[in-house]
C-alpha positions in Angstrom: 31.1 143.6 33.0 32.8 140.1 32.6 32.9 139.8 28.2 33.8 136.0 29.2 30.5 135.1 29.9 29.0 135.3 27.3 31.7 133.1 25.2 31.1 130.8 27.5 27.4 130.6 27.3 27.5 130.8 24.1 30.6 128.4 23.5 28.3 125.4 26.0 25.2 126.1 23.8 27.0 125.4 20.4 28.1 122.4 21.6 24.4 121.4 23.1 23.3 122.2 19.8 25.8 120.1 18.0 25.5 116.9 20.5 21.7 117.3 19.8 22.0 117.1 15.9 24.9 113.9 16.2 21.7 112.2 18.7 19.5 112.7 16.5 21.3 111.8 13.1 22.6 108.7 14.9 18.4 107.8 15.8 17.9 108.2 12.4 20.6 106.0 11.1 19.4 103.4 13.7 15.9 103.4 12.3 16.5 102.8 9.2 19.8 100.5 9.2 20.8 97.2 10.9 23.3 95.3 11.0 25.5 95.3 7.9 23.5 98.1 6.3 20.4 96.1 5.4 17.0 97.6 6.3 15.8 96.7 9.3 11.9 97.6 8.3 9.5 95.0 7.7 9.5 93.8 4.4 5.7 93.0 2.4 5.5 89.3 2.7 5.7 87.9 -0.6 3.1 86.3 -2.3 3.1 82.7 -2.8 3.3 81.6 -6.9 0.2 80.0 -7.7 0.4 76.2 -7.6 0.5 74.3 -10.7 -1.0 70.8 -11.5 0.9 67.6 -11.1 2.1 66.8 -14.9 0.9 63.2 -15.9 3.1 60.6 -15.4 4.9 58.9 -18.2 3.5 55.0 -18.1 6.0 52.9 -17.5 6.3 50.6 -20.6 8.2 47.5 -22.0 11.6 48.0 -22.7 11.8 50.5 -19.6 13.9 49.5 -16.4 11.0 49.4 -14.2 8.4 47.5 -16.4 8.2 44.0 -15.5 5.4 41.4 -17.6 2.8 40.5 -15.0 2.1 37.0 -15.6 -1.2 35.2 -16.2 -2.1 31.4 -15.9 -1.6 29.7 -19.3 -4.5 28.9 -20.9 -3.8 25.5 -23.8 -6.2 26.9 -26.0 -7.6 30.1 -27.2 -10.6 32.0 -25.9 -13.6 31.7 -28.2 -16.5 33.0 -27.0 -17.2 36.1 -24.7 -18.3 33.3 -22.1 -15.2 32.0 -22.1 -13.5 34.7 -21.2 -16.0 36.2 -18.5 -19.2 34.2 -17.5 -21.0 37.6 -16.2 -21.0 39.1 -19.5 -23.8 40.6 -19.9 -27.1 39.2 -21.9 -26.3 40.2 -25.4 -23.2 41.1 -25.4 -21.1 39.9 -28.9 -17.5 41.1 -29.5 -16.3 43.1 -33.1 -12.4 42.4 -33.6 -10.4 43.8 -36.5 -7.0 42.5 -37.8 -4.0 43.2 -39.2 -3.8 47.2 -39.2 -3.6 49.9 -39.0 -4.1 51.0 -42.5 -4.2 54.2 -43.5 -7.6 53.7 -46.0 -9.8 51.4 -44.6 -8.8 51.8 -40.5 -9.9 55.2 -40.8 -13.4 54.5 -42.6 -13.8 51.2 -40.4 -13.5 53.8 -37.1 -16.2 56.6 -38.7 -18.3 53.5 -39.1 -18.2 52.5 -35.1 -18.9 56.0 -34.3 -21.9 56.5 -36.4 -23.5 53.3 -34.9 -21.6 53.8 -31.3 -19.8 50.6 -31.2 -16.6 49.6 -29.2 -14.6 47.3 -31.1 -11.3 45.6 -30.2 -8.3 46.0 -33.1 -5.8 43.6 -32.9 -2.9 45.6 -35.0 1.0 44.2 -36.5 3.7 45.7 -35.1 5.2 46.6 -38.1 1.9 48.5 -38.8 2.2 50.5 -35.5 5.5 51.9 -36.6 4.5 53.1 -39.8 1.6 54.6 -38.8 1.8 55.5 -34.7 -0.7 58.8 -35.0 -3.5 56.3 -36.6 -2.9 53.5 -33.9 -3.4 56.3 -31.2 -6.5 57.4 -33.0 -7.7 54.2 -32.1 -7.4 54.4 -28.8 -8.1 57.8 -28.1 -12.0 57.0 -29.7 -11.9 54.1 -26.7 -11.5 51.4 -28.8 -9.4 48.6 -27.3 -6.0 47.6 -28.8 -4.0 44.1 -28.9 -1.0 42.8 -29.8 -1.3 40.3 -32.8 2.8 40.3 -33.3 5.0 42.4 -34.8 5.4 41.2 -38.5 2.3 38.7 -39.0 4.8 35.7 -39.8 2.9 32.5 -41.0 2.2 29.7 -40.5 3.3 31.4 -36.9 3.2 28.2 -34.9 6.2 26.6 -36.8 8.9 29.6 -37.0 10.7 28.9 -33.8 10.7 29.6 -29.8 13.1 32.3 -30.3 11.1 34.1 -33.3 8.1 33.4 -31.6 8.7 35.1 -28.3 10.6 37.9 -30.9 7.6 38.5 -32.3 5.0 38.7 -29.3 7.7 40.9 -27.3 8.6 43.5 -30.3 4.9 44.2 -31.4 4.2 44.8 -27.3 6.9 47.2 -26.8 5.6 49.0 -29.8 2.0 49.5 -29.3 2.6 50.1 -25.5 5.3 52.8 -26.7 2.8 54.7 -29.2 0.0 54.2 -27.2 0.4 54.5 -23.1 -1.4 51.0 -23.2 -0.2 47.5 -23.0 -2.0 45.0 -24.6 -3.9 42.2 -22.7 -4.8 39.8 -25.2 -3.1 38.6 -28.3 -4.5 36.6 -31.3 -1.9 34.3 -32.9 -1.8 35.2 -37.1 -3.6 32.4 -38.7 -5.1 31.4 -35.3 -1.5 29.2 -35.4 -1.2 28.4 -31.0 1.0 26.0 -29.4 2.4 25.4 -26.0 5.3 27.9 -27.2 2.4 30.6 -27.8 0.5 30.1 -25.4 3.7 30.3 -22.7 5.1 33.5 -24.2 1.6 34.6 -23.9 1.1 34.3 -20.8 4.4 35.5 -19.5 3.4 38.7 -21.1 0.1 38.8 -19.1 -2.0 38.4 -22.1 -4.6 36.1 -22.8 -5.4 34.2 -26.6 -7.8 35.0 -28.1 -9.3 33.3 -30.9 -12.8 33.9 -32.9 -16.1 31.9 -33.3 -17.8 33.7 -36.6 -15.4 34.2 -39.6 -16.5 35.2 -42.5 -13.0 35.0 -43.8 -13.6 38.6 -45.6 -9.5 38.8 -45.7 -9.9 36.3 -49.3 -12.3 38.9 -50.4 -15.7 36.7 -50.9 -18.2 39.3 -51.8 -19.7 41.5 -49.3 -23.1 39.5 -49.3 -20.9 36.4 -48.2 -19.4 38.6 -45.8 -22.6 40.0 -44.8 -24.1 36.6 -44.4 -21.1 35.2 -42.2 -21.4 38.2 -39.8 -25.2 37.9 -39.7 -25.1 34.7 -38.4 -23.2 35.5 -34.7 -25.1 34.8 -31.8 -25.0 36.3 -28.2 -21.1 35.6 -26.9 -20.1 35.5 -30.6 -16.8 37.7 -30.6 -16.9 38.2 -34.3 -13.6 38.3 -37.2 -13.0 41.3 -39.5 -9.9 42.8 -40.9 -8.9 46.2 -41.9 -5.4 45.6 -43.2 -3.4 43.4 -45.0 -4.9 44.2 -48.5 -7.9 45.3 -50.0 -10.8 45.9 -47.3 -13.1 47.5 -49.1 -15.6 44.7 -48.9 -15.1 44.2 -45.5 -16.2 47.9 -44.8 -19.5 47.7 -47.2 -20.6 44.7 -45.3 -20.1 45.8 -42.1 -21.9 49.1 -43.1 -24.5 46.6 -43.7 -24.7 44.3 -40.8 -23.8 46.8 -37.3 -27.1 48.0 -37.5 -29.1 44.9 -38.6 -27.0 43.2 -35.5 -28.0 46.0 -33.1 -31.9 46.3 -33.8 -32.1 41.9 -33.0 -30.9 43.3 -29.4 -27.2 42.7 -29.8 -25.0 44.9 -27.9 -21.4 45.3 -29.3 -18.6 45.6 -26.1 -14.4 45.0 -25.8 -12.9 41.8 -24.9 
């Protein structure tokens, strides 16, 4: 018997054997590997990150490059009356404006009043007023009152203190309550109701209109509130109406207006902005 044989048998199938387990490790390497030892499996696709909202834009506001003044035709002389200023206003309509704040007394009690008899006024604030008290000014707004420039340090008589302080005046007290508030002013009302060509050019460079008054019950010398009272209680349909919350003692001012909103409302009177 050949004892070769078998050697050789068995010598071919240990090298089957091992050429099988190389194959198949090799397989296995390619099923799980690619090129540069990354895996070549499918990956889980991902899943997206929930979209979030758009943030509010910052209003672009005087003294920013952007912000240009949008003109409006000059008016040579002041708006009086709610017809005046828009001949579609509605039947009834009369107009509450407030001077010379914020202050932080009588501005707040003067906005607790509107909202317990749900009237829209229109505060014409000072500049100077604005900086001191920026979180007051906003409250305004943010109750949907409407606000106004009526300059930046109240200078009188304002008519006679130069082009340069003039236009000083109007442009500071805009930058200021469009910076604490996100809203620039569309009207102005000269201190002392003081206009001339100056004012009313600066004005309207600004894109404002002037705005004057046709009841005034002058409550800023302090009368009394039953001549206040009687003042106010005079005002017609159109009438937009003078009050003040700063610039001294208002406590009068606040009595008689406690007074006469209501009285004004019940004869059919309904109070809007400018």
């Amino acid at each position: 018997m050949d004892m070769k044989e078998p050697t050789r048998r068995r010598l071919l199938w240990t090298l089957g054997a091992i050429g099988f387990a190389v194959a198949t490790s090799s397989d296995s390497v390619r099923g799980t590997s690619g090129t540069g030892g990354r895996e070549s499996a499918a990956r889980p696709t991902p899943t997206p990150a929930p979209s979030r909202p758009r943030p509010t834009p910052t209003p672009i506001l005087p003294g920013h490059p952007a912000w240009k003044p949008t003109p409006v035709q000059r008016r040579t002389a002041a708006v009086n009356n709610l017809k005046d200023l828009d001949p579609q206003r509605a039947t009834g309509a009369i107009s509450l404006t407030i001077d010379d704040g914020p202050h932080p007394k009588y501005t707040p009690q003067i906005l607790d009043l509107l909202a317990e008899h749900q009237i829209t006024a229109t505060f014409f604030v000072v500049g100077e007023m604005v900086k001191e008290y920026p979180l007051l000014t906003r409250r305004i707004v943010e109750a949907g009152h409407q606000i106004c420039n009526h300059t930046m340090h109240h200078p009188s008589p304002f008519d006679r203190i130069g082009s340069r302080r003039i236009r000083r005046e109007i442009v500071e007290a805009h930058e200021r309550i469009a910076q604490a508030t996100g809203v620039v002013p569309k009207f102005f009302r000269a201190p002392g109701g003081a206009w001339s060509k100056q004012v009313f050019e600066t004005t309207a460079e600004f894109g404002m209109i002037p705005i004057g008054w046709e009841v005034d019950p002058q409550d800023w010398r302090r009368p009394g509130v039953g001549r206040i009272k009687r003042a106010l209680l005079e005002s017609q349909e159109g009438a937009i109406m003078l009050c003040h919350d700063g610039g001294g003692n208002r406590s009068q001012t606040v009595a008689a207006l406690r007074q006469v909103l209501p009285r004004l409302k019940r004869r059919g009177l309904t109070f809007v902005p400018l």
